[in-house]
Each structure stands twice: as C-alpha cells, then as structure tokens.
N, C-alpha and C positions, 0 to 999 in steps of 0.2 A: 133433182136427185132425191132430197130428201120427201119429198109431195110424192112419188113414183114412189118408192118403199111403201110410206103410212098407206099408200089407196091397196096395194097388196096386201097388205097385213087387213087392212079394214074389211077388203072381199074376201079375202079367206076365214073371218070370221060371220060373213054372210050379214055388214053391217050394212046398211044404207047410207046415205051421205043426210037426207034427212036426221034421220035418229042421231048420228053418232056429231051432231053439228048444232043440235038446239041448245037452247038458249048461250051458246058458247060463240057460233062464228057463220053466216048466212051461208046457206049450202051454195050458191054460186061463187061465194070466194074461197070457199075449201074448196069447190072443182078447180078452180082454175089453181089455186095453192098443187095439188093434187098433180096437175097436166103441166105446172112448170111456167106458170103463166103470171104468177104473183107473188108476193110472201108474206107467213103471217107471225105474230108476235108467239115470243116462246113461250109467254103464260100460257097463248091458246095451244100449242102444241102438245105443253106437258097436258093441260085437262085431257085433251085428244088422246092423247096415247093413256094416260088410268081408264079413259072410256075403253077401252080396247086391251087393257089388262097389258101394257110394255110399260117398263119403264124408261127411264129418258137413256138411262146408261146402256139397255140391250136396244134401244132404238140409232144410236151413236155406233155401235158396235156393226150394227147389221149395215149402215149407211159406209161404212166407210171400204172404197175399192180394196178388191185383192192385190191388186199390184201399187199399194199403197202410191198414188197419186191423191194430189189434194182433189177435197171433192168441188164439183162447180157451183152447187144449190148453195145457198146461204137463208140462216134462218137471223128472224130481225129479232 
C-alpha cells in the first residue's frame, strides 16, 4: 500500500525511479518496494518523499483507507 501511493505521487511529478533513487536505494528495490514486493527502511523513505516535496505526515495521511481499516503495507 504504501509502495502503490509513493510510485503515484512519484509519476505524477514525472520523476523516474532512476533519479528519484540515486545514491539513496537501487532502483530495482524501490520497483519492487513500489509493486508491494519488498520493504524498505524509513530513513530511505523519509529521503524519498523530501525528493519528491511530501512530507512523512501528508504521506501517512494520504496512505491511510477511507473506511479506516488498518493498512496491510508495513514499512520497516
């Protein structure tokens, strides 16, 4: 869930997984972070999301269901 939001937020600023991924976290582990397939540490998250202008609190916000059920992503 929360890999599915950041790659939304990331396309809609028309970032690449290259760029928005250097020297922080190998673009094949944010793909698969991304696609629900892994998880990565919250230091690289918060970097990720100031690359991308969210903070951690509107990134929390935006993640969490309408019909407030817990969410099933977990970040490490």
């Amino acid at each position: 869930m929360f890999g599915e939001v950041f790659k939304k937020l990331r396309k809609s600023k028309h970032i690449t997984l290259e760029a928005i991924s250097k020297d922080v976290i190998s673009t094949s582990q944010l793909s698969r972070w991304e696609n629900g397939l892994s998880d990565i540490s919250l230091n690289k998250l918060i970097i990720l999301l100031n690359r991308i202008n969210v903070s951690p609190q509107e990134f929390i916000a935006m993640t969490i269901p309408e019909n407030n059920e817990t969410p099933i992503a977990r970040i490490n």
